[in-house]
N, C-alpha and C positions, 0 to 999 in steps of 0.2 A: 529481700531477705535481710536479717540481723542477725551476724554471729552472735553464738550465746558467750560470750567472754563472762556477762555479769547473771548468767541464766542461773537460777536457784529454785529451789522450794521452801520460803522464807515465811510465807502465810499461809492461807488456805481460805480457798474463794469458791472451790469446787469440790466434790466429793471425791476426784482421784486424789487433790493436796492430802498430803502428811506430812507436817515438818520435821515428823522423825524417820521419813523415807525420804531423804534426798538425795537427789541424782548425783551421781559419778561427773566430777564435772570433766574430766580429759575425756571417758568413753562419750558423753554428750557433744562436743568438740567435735570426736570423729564420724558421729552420726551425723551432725548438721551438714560437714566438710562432705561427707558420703552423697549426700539429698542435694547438693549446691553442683558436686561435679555429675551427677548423673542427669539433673537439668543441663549444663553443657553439655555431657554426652549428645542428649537427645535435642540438640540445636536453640534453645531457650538461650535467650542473652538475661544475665542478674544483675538486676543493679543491689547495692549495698547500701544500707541507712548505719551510721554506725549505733555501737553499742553504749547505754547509760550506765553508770554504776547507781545502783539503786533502785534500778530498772528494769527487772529478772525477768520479766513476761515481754520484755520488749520483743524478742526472740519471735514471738507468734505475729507477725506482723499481718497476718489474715483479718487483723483486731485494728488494723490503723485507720481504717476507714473503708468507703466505696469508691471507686475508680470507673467513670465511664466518662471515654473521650477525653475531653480535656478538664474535665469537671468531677473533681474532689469534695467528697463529702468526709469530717474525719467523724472517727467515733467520740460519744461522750461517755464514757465507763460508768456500769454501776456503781463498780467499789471505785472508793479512795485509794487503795494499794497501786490503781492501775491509770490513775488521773494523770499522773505526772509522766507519760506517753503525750499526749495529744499535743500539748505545742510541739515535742519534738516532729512528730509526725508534719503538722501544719506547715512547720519551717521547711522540711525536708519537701513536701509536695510545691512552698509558694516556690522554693530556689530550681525546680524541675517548668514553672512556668505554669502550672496547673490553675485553676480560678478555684478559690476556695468555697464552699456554702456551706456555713455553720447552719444546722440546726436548733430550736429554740430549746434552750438552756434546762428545760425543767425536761427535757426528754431522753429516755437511757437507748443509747445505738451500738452498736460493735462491730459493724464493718460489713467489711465482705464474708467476716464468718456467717453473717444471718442474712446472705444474699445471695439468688444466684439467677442470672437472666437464659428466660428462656424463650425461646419464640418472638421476640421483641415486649417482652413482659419481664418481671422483677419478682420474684418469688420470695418472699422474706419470712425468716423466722421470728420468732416473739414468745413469751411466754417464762423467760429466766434474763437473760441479758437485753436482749432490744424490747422496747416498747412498744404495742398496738399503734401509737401515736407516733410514732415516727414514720412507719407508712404512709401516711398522710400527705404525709412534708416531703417525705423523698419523691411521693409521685409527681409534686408539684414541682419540685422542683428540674426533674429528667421527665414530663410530661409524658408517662409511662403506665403503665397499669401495672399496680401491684397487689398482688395474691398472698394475703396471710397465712401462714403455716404454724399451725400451735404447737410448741414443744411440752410435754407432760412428764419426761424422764430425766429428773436433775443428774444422771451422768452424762445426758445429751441436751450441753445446756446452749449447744449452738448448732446454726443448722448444716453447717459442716459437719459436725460429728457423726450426724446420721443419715445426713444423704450427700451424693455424690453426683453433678451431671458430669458427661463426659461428649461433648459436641461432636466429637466422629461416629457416626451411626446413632447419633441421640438418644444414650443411655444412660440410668442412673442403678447406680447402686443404693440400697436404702433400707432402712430401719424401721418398719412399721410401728415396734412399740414404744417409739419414743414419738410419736405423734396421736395427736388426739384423732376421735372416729371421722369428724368430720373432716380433718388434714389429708387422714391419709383417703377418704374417695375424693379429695381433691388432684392429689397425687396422680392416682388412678387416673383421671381424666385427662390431666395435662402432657404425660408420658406415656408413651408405648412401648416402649423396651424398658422394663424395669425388673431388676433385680435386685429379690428380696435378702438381705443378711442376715445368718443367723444371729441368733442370743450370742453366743460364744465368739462368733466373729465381729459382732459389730462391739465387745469388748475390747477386740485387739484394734479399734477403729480403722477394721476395714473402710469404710465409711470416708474419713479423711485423706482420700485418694486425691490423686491431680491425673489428668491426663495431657498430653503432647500428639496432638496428633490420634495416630492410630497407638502411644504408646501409654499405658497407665503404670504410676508411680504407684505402688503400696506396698502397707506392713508385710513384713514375713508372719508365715503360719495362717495364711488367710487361703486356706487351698480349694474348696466350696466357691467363693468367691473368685479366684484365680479362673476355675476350668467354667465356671458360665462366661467371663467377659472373654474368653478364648473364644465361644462361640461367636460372638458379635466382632471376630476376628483382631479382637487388641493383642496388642504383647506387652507383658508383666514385665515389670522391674519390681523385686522386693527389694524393702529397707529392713531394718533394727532402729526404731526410733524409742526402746525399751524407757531413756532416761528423760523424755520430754513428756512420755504420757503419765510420767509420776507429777506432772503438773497438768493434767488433764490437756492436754496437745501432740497430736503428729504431723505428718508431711504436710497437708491443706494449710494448719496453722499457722505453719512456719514459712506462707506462701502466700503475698499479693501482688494477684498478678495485675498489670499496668495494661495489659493488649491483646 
């Protein structure tokens, strides 16, 4: 995680930016402090990357890259806004010991946000941030099988936003209309407990959950969503991450995980 000390809404890269809506930066503070002690709460050890000035998206750090084992892949940003991340990133993973593998230079990646393993396979988004081509490159390089997932709904411009796995009782939360037809009976085949999020809810990016265990992190006012992962016996923790999704990010965002 990165506290947001220098977090802003200073451009607009996404359709929730408004630079004339910008976040509260003390109640942002107490959101992030909120989402950091309730990962301790629920037994997660955090490590911390400090924060840049200049740097306002650093905060999302689901965007630093891919993490499997000991092997770091970092992201290459579409925008320029978000370029001047990746060496910090890089530094922060070689000084942790990690083996770095850059991908080839002309290809757009964002991390763990447009990834998520499932089954001993690599599910990756594309379609607004990552690039078809970098699939490619990441199978070779985790000699893995990766499963394209097409994003079609530029406020789910990553595949965190709209879907969610959660490894205890292998369930996902998720967004059907923010994936194209053929994604989602991909979807359909590869999971068996899925749960689908409304229009309304996958607003409040329901979606951007994390889970611990048997316990899932998410937004407040996601109550739909609440009483089905009840069923599959989780326990909810709700947030207020109100001032980070006016940068188009909540709790997944603000969250790579290492293990």
């Amino acid at each position: 995680m990165c506290q947001p000390q220098y977090f802003d809404v200073d451009y607009e890269i996404n359709p929730w930016m408004n630079v004339g809506n910008r976040p509260d930066k003390i109640l942002a503070q107490k959101q992030w402090l909120d989402l950091k002690n309730t990962y301790l709460k629920l037994g997660a050890e955090v490590n911390l990357i400090d924060p840049i000035k200049d740097l306002s998206d650093l905060v999302f750090t689901a965007n630093a890259g891919l993490v499997y084992e000991n092997i770091f892949i970092p992201s290459q940003f579409k925008f320029r806004e978000r370029k001047g991340e990746e060496p910090h990133f890089i530094k922060w993973f070689e000084s942790k010991g990690y083996v770095v593998k850059r991908l080839p230079p002309s290809i757009d990646f964002e991390g763990e946000a447009d990834r998520i393993l499932h089954n001993d396979k690599i599910l990756m988004g594309y379609g607004f941030r990552s690039s078809l081509p970098a699939h490619k490159e990441i199978s070779k390089i985790l000699k893995k099988e990766v499963i394209p997932l097409e994003l079609i709904n530029p406020n789910f411009y990553h595949l965190d936003t709209c879907l969610a796995y959660f490894d205890f009782n292998d369930t996902i939360l998720y967004y059907p209309k923010a994936f194209s037809l053929e994604s989602q009976e991909i979807i359909k085949k590869e999971f068996n407990n899925i749960i689908q999020v409304s229009d309304e809810e996958a607003f409040k990016y329901a979606c951007n959950s994390i889970n611990i265990s048997d316990n899932v992190v998410i937004n407040e006012n996601c109550t739909d969503a609440y009483s089905k992962l009840k069923k599959y016996n989780y326990k909810i923790y709700t947030l207020n991450t109100s001032e980070f999704m006016k940068a188009g990010g909540s709790i997944k965002c603000m969250t790579l995980i290492l293990s």
